[in-house]
PDB file of N, CA, C and O in Angstrom:
ATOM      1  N   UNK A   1     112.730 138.090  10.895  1.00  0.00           N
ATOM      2  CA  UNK A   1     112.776 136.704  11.335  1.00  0.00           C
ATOM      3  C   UNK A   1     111.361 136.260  11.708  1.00  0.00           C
ATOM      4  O   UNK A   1     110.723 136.790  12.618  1.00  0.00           O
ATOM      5  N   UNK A   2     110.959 135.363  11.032  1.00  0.00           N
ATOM      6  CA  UNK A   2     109.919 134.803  11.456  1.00  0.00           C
ATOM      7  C   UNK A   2     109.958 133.941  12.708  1.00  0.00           C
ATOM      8  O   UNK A   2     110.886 133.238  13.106  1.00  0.00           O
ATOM      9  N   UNK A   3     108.355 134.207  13.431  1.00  0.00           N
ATOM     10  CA  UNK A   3     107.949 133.981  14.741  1.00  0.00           C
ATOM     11  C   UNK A   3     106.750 133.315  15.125  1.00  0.00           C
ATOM     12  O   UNK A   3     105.762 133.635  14.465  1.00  0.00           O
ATOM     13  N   UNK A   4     106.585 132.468  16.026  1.00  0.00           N
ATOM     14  CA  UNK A   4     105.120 131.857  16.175  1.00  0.00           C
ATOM     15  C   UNK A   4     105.304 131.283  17.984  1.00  0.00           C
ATOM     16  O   UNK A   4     105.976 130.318  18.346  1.00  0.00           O
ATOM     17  N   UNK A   5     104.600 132.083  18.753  1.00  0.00           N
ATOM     18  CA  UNK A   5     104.099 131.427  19.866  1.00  0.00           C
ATOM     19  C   UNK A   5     102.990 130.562  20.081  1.00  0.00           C
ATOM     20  O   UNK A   5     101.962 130.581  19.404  1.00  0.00           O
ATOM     21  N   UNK A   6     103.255 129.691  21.184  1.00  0.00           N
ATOM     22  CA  UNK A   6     102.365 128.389  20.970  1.00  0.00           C
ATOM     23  C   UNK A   6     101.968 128.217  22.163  1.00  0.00           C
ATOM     24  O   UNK A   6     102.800 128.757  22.893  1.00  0.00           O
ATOM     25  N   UNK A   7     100.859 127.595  22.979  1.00  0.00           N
ATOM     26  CA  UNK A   7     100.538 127.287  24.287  1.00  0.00           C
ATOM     27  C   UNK A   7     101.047 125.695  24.341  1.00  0.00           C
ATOM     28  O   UNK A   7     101.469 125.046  23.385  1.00  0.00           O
ATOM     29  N   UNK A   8     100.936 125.377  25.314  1.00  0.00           N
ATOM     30  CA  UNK A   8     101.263 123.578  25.448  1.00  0.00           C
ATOM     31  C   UNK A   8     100.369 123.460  27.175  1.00  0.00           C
ATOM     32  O   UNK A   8     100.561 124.123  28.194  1.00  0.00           O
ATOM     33  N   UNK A   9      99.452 122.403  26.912  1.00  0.00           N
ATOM     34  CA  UNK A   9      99.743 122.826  28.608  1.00  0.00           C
ATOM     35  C   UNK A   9      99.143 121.104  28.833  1.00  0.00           C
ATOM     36  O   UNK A   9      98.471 120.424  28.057  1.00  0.00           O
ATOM     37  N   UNK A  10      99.708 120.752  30.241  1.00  0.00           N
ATOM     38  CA  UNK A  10      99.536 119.169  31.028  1.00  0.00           C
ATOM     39  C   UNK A  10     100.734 118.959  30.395  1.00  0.00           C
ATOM     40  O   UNK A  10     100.677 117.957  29.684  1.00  0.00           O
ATOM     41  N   UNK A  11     101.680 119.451  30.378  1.00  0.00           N
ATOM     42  CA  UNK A  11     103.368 118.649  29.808  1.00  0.00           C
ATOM     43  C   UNK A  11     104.038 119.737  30.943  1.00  0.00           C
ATOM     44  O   UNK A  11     104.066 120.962  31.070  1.00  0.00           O
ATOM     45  N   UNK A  12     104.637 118.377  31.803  1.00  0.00           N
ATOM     46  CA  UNK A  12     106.169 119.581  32.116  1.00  0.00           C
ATOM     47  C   UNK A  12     106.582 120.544  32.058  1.00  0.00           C
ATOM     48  O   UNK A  12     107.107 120.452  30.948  1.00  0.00           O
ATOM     49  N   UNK A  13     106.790 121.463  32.373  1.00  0.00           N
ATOM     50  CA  UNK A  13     108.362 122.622  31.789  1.00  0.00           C
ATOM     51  C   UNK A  13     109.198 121.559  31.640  1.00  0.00           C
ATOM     52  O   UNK A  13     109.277 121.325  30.434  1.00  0.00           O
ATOM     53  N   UNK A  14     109.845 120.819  32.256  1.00  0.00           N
ATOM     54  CA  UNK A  14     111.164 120.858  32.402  1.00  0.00           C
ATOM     55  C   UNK A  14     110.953 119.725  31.274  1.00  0.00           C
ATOM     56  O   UNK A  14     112.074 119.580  30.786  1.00  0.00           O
ATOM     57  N   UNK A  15     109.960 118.759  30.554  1.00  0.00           N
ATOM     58  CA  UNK A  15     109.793 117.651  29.477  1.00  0.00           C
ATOM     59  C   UNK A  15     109.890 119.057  28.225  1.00  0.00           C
ATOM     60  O   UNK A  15     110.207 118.716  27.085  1.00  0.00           O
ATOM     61  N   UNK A  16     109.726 119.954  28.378  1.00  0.00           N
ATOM     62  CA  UNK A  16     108.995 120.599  27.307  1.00  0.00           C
ATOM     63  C   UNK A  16     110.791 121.181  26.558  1.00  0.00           C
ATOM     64  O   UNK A  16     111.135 121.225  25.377  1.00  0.00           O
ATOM     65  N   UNK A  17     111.667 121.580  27.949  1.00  0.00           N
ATOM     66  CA  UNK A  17     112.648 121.741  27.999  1.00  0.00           C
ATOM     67  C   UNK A  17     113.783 120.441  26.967  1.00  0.00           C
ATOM     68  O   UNK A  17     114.266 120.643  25.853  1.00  0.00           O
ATOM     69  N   UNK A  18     113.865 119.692  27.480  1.00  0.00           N
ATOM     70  CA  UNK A  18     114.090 118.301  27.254  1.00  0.00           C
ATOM     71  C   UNK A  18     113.980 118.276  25.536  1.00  0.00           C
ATOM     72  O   UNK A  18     114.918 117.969  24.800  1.00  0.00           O
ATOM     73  N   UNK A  19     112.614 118.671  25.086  1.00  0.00           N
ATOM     74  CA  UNK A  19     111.934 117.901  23.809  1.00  0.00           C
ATOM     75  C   UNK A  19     113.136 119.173  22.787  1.00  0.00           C
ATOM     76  O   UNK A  19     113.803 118.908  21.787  1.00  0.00           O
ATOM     77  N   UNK A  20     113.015 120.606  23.588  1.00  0.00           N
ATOM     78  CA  UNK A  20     114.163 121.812  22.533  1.00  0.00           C
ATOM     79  C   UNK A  20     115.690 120.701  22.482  1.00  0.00           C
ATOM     80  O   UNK A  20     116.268 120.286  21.478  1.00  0.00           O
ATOM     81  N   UNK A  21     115.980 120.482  23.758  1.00  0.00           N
ATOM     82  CA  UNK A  21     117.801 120.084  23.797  1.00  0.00           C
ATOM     83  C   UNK A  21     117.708 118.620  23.220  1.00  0.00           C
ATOM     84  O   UNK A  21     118.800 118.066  23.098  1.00  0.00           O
ATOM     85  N   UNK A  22     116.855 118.062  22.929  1.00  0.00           N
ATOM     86  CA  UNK A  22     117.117 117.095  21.696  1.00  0.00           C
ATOM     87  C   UNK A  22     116.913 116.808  20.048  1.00  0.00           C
ATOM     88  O   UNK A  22     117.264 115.887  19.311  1.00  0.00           O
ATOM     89  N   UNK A  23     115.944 118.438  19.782  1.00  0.00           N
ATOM     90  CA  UNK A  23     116.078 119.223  18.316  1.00  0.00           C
ATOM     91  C   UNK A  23     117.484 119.844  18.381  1.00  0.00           C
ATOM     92  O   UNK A  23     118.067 120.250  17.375  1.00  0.00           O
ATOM     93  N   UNK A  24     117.975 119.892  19.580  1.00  0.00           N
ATOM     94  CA  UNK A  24     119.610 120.567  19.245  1.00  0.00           C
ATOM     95  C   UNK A  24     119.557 121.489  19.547  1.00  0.00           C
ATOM     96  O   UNK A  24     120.160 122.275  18.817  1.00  0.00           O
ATOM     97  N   UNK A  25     118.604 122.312  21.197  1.00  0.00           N
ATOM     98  CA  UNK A  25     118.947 123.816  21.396  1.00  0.00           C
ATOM     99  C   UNK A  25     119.738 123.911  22.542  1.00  0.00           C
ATOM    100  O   UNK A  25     119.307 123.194  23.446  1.00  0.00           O
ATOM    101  N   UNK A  26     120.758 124.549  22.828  1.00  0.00           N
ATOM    102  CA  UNK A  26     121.240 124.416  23.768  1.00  0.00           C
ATOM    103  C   UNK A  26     120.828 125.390  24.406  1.00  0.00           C
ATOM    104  O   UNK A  26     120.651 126.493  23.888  1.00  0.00           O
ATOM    105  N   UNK A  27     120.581 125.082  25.811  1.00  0.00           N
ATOM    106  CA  UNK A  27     120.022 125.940  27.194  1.00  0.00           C
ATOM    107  C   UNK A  27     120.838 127.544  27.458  1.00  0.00           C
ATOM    108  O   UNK A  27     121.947 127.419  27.977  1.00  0.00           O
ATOM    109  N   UNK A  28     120.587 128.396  27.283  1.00  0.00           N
ATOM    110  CA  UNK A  28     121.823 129.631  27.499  1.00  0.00           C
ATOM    111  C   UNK A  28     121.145 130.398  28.599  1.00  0.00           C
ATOM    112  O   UNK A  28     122.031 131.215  28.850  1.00  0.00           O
ATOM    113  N   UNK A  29     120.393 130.609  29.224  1.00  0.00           N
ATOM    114  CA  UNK A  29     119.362 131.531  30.504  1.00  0.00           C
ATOM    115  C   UNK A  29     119.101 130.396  31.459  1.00  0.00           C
ATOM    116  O   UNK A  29     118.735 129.276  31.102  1.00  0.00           O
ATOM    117  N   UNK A  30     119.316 130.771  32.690  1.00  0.00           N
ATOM    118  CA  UNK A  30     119.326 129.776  33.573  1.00  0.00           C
ATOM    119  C   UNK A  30     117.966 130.084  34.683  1.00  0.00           C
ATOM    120  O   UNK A  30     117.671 129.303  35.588  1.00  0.00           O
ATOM    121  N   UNK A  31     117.200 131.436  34.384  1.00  0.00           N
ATOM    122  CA  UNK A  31     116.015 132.212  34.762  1.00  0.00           C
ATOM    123  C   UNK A  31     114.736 132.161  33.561  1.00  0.00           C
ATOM    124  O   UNK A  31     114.989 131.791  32.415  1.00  0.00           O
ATOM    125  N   UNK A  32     113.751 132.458  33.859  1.00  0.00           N
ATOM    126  CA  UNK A  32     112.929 132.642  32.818  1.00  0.00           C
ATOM    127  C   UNK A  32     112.822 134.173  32.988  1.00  0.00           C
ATOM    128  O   UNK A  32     112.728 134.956  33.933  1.00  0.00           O
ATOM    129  N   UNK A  33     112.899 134.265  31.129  1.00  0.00           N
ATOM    130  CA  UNK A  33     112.289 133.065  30.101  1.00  0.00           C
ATOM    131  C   UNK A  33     113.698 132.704  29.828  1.00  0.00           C
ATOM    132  O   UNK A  33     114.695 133.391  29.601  1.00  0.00           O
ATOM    133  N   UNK A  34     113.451 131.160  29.935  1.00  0.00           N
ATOM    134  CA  UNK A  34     114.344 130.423  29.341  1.00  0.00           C
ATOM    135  C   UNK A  34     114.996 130.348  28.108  1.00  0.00           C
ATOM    136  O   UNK A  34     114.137 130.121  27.257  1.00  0.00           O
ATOM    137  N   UNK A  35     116.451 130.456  27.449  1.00  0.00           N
ATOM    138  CA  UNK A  35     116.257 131.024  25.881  1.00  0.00           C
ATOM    139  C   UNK A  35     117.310 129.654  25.742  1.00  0.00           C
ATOM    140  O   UNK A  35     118.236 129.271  26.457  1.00  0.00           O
ATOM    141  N   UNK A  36     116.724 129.125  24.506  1.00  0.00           N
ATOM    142  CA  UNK A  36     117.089 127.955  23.569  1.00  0.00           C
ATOM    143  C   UNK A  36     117.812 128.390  22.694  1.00  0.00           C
ATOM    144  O   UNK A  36     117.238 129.417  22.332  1.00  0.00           O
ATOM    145  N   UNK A  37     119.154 128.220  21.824  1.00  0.00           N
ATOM    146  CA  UNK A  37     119.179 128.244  20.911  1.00  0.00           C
ATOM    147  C   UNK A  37     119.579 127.184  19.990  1.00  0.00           C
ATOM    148  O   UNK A  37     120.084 126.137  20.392  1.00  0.00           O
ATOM    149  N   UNK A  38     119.372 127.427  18.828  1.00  0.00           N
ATOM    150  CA  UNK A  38     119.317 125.383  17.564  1.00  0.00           C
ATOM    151  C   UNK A  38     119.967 126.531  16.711  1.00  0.00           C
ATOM    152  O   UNK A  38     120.036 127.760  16.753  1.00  0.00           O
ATOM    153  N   UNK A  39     120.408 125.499  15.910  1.00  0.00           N
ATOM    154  CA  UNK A  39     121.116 125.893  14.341  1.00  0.00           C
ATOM    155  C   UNK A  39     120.272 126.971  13.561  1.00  0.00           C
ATOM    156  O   UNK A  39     119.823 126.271  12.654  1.00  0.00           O
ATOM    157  N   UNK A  40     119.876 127.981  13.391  1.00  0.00           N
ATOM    158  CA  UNK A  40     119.132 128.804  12.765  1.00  0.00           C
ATOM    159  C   UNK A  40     117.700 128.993  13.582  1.00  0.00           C
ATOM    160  O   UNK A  40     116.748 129.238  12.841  1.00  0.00           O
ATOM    161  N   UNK A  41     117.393 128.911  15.068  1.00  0.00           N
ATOM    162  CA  UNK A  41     116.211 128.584  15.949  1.00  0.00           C
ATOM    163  C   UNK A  41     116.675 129.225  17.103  1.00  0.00           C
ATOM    164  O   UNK A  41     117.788 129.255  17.628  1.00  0.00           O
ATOM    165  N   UNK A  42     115.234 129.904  17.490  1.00  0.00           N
ATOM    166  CA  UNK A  42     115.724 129.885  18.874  1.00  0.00           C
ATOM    167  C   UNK A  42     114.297 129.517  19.537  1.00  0.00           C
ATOM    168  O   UNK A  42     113.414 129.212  18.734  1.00  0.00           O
ATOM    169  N   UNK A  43     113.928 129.509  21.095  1.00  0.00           N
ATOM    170  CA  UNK A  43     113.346 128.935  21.809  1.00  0.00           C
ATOM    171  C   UNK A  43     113.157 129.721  22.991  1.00  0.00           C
ATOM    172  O   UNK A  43     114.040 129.727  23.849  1.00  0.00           O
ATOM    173  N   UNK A  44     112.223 130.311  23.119  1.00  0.00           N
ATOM    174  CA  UNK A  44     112.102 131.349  24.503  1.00  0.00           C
ATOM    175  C   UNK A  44     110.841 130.344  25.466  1.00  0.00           C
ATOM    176  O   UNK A  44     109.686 130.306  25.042  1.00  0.00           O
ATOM    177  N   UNK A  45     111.114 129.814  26.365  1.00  0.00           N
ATOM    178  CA  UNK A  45     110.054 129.299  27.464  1.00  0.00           C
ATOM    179  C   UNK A  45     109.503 130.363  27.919  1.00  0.00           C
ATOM    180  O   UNK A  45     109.438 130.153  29.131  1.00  0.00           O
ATOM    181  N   UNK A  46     108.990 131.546  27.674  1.00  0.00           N
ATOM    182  CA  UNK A  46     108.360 132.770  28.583  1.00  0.00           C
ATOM    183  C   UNK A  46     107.182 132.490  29.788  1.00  0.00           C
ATOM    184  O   UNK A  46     107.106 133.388  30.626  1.00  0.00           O
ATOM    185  N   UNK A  47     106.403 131.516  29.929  1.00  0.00           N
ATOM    186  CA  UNK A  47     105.718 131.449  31.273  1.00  0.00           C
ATOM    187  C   UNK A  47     105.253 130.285  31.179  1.00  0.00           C
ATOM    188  O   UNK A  47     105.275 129.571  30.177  1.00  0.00           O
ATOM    189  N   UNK A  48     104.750 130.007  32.368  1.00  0.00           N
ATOM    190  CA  UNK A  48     104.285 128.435  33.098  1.00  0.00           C
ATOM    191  C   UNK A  48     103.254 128.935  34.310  1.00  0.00           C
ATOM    192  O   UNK A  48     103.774 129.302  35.363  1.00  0.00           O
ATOM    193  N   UNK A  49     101.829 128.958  34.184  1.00  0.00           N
ATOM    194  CA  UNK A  49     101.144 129.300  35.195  1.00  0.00           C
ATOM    195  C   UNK A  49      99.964 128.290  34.758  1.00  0.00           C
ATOM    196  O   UNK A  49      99.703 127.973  33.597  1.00  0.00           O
ATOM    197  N   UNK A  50      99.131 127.733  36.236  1.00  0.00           N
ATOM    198  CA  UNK A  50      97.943 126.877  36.280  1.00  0.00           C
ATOM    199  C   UNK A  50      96.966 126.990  35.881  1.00  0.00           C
ATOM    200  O   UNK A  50      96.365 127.927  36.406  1.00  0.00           O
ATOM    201  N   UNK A  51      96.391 126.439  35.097  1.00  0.00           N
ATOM    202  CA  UNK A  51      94.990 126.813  34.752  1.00  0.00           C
ATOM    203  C   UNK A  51      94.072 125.734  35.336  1.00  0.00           C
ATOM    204  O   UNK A  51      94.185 124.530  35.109  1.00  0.00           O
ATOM    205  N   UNK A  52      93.182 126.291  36.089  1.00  0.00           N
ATOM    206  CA  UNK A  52      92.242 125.381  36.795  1.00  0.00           C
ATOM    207  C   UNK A  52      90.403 125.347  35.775  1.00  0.00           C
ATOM    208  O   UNK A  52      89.628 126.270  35.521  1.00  0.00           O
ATOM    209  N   UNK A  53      90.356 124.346  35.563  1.00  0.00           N
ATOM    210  CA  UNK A  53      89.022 123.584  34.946  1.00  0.00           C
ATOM    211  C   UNK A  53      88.215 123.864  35.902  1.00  0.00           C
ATOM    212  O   UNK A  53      87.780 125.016  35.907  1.00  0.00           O
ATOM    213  N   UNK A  54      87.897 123.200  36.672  1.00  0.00           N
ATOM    214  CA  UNK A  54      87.132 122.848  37.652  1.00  0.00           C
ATOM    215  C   UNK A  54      87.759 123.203  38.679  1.00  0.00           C
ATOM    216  O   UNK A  54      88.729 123.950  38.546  1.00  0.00           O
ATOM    217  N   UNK A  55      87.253 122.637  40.289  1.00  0.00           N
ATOM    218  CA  UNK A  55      88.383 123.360  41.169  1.00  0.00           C
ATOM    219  C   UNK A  55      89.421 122.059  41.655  1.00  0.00           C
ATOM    220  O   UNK A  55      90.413 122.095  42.383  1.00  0.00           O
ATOM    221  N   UNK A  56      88.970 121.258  41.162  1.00  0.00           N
ATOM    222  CA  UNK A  56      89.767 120.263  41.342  1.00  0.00           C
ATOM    223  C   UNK A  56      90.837 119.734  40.243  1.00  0.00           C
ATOM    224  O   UNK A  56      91.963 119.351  40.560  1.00  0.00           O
ATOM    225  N   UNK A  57      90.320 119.762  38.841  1.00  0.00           N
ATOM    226  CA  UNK A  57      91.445 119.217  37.546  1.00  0.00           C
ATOM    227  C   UNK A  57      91.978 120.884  37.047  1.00  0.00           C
ATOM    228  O   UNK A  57      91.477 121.665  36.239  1.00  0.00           O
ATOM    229  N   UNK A  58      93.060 120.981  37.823  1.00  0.00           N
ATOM    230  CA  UNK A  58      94.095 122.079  37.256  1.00  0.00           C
ATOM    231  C   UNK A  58      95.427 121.286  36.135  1.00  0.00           C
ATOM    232  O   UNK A  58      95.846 120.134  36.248  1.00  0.00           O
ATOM    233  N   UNK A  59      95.815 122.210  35.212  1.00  0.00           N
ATOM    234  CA  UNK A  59      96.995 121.722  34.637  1.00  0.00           C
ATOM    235  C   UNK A  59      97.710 123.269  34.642  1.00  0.00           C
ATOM    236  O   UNK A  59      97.329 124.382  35.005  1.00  0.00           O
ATOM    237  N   UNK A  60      99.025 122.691  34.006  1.00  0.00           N
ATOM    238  CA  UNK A  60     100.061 123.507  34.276  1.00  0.00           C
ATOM    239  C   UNK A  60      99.884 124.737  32.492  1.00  0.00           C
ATOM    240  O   UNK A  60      99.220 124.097  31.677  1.00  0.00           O
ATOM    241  N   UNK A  61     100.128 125.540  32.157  1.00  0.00           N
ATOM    242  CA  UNK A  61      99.920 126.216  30.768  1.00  0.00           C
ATOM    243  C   UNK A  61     101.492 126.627  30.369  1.00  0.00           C
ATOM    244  O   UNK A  61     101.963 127.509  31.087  1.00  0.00           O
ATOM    245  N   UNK A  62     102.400 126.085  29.276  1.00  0.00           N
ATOM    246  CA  UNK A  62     103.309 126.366  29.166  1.00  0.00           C
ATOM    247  C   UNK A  62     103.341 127.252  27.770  1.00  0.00           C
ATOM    248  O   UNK A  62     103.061 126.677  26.718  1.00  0.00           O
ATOM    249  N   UNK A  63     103.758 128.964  27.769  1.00  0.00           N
ATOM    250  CA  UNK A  63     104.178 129.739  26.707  1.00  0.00           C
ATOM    251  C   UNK A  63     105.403 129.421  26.234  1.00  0.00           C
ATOM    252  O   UNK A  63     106.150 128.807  26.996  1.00  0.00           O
ATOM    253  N   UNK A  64     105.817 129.726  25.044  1.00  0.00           N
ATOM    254  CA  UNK A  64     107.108 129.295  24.221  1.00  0.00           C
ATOM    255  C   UNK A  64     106.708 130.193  22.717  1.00  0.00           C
ATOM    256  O   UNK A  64     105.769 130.201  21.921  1.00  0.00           O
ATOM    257  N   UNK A  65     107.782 130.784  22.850  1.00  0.00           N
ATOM    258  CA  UNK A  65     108.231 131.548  21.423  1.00  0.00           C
ATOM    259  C   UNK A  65     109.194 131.081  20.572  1.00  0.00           C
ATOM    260  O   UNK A  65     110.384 131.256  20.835  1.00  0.00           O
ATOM    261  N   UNK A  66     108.759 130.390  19.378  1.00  0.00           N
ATOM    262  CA  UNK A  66     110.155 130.187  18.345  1.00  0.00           C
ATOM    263  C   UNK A  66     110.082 131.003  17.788  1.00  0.00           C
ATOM    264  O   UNK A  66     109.068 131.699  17.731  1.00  0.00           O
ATOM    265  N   UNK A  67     111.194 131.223  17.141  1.00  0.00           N
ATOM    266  CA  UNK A  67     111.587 132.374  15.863  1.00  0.00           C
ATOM    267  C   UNK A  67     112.927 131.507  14.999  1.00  0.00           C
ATOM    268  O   UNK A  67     113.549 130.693  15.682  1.00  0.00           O
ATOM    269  N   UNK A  68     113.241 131.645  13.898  1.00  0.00           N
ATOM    270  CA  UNK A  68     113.917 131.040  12.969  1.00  0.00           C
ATOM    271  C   UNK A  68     114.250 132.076  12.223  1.00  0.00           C
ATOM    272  O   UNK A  68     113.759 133.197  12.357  1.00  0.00           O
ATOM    273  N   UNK A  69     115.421 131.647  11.085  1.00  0.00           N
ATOM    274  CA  UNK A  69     115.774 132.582  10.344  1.00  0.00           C
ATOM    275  C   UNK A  69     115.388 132.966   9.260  1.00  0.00           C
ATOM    276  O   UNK A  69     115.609 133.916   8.508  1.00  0.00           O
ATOM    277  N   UNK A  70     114.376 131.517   9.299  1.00  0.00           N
ATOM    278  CA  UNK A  70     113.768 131.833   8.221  1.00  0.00           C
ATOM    279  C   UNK A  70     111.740 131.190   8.078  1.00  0.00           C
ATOM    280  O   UNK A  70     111.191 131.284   9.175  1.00  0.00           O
ATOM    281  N   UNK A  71     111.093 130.813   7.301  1.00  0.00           N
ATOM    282  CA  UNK A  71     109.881 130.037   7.658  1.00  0.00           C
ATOM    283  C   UNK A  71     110.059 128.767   7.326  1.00  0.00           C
ATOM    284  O   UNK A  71     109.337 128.009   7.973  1.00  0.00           O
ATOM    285  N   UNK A  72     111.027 128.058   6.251  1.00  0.00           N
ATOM    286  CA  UNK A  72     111.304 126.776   6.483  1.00  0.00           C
ATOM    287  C   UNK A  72     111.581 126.248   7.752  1.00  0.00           C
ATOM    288  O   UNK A  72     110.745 125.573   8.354  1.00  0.00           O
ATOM    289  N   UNK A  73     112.518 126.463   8.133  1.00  0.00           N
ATOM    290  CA  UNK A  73     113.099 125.962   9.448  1.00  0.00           C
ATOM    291  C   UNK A  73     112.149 126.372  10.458  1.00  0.00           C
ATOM    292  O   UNK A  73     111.779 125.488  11.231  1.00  0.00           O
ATOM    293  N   UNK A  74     111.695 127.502  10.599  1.00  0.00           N
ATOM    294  CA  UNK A  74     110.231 127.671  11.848  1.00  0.00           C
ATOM    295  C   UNK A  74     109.710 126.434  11.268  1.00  0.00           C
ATOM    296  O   UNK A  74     110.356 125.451  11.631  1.00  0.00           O
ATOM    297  N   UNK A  75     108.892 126.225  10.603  1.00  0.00           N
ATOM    298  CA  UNK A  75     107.808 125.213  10.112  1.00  0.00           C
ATOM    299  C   UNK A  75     108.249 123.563  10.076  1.00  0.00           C
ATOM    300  O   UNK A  75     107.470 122.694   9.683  1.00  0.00           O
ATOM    301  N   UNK A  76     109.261 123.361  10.426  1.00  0.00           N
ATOM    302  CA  UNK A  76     110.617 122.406  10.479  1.00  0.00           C
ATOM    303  C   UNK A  76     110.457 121.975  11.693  1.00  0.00           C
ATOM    304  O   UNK A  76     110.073 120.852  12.022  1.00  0.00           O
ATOM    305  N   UNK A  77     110.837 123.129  12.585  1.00  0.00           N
ATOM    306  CA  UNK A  77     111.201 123.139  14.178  1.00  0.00           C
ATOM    307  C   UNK A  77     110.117 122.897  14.976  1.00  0.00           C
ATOM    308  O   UNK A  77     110.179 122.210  15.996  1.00  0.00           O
ATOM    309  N   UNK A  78     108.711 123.649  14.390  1.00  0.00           N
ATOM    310  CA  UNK A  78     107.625 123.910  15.239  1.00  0.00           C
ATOM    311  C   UNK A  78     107.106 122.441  14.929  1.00  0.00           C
ATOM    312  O   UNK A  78     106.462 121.975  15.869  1.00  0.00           O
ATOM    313  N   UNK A  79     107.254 121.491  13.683  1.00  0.00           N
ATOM    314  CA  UNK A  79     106.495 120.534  13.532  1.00  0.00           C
ATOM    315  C   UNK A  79     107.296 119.170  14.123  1.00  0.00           C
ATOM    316  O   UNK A  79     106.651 118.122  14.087  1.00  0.00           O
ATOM    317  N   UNK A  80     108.341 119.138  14.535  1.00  0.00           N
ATOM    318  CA  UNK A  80     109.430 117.906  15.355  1.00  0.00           C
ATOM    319  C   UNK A  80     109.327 118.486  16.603  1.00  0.00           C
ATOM    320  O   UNK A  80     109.921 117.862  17.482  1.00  0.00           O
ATOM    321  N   UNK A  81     108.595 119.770  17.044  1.00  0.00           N
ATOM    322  CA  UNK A  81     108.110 120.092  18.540  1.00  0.00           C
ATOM    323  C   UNK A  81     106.877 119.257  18.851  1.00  0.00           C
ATOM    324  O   UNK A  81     106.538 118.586  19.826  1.00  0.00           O
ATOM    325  N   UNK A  82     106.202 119.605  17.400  1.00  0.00           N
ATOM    326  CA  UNK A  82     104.775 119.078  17.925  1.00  0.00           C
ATOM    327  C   UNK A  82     104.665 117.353  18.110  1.00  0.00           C
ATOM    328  O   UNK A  82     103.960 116.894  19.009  1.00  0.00           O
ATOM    329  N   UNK A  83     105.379 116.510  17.234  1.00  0.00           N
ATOM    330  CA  UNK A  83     105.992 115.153  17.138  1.00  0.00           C
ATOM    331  C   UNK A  83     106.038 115.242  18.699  1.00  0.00           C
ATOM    332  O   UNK A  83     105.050 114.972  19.382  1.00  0.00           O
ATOM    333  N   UNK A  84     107.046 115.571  19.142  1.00  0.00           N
ATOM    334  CA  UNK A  84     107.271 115.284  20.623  1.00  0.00           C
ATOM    335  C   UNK A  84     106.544 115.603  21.518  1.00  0.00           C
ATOM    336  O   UNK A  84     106.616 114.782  22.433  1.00  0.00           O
ATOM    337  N   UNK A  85     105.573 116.748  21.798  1.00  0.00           N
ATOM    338  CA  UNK A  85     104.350 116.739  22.551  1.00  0.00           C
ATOM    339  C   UNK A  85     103.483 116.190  22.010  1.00  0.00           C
ATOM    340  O   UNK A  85     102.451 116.500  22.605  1.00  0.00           O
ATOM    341  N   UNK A  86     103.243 115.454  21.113  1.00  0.00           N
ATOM    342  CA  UNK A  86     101.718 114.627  21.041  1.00  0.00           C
ATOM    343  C   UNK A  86     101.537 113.505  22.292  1.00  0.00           C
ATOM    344  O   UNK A  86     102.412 112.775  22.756  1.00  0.00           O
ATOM    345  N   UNK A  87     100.377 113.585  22.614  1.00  0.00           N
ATOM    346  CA  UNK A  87      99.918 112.430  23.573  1.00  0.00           C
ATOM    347  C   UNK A  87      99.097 111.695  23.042  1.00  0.00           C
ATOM    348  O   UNK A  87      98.000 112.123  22.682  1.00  0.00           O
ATOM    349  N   UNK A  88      99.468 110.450  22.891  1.00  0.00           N
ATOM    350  CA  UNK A  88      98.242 109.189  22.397  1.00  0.00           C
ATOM    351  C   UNK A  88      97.197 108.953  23.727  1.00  0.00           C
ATOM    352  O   UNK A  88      97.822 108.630  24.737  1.00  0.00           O
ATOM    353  N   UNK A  89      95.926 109.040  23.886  1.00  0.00           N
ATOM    354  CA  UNK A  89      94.967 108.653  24.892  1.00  0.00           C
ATOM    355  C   UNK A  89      94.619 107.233  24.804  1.00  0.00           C
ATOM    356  O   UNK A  89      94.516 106.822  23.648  1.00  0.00           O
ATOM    357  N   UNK A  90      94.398 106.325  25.801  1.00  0.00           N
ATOM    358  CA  UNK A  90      94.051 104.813  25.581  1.00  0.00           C
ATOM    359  C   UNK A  90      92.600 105.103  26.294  1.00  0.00           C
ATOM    360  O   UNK A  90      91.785 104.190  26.429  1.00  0.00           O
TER     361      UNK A  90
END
């Protein structure tokens, strides 16, 4: 089964959460790591710790493991993830 972990970080856990259960994963671990599963997908939240810039602009660093059944659907899943974490800057 193909696999690809990804960093995300200045987003939520719990938005990041949100963006899986509206690709269709439903929540099954109520502890971390959090495990997702979608129609042929799954979704592991494995950690959320701060990373500080400076000593003042910290953000949050969110890990996440998909795996699929196959590389279509990884490449499917991982790219309607990324749709939903993009941030436009003004």
């Amino acid at each position: 089964m193909p696999s690809k972990q990804l960093e995300f970080r200045g987003i939520p856990i719990n938005h990041l959460a949100m963006y899986l259960e509206e690709l269709g994963g439903e929540r099954i671990t109520d502890t971390m790591p959090f495990l997702y599963k979608g129609d042929g997908w799954t979704a592991n939240i494995i950690t959320e710790q701060e990373i500080a810039f400076t000593s003042v602009f910290k953000v949050n660093a969110v890990q996440i493991l998909f795996t699929a059944n196959d590389e279509e659907i990884l490449k499917q899943l991982i790219k309607n993830f990324r749709y939903k974490t993009t941030r436009i800057g003004g």
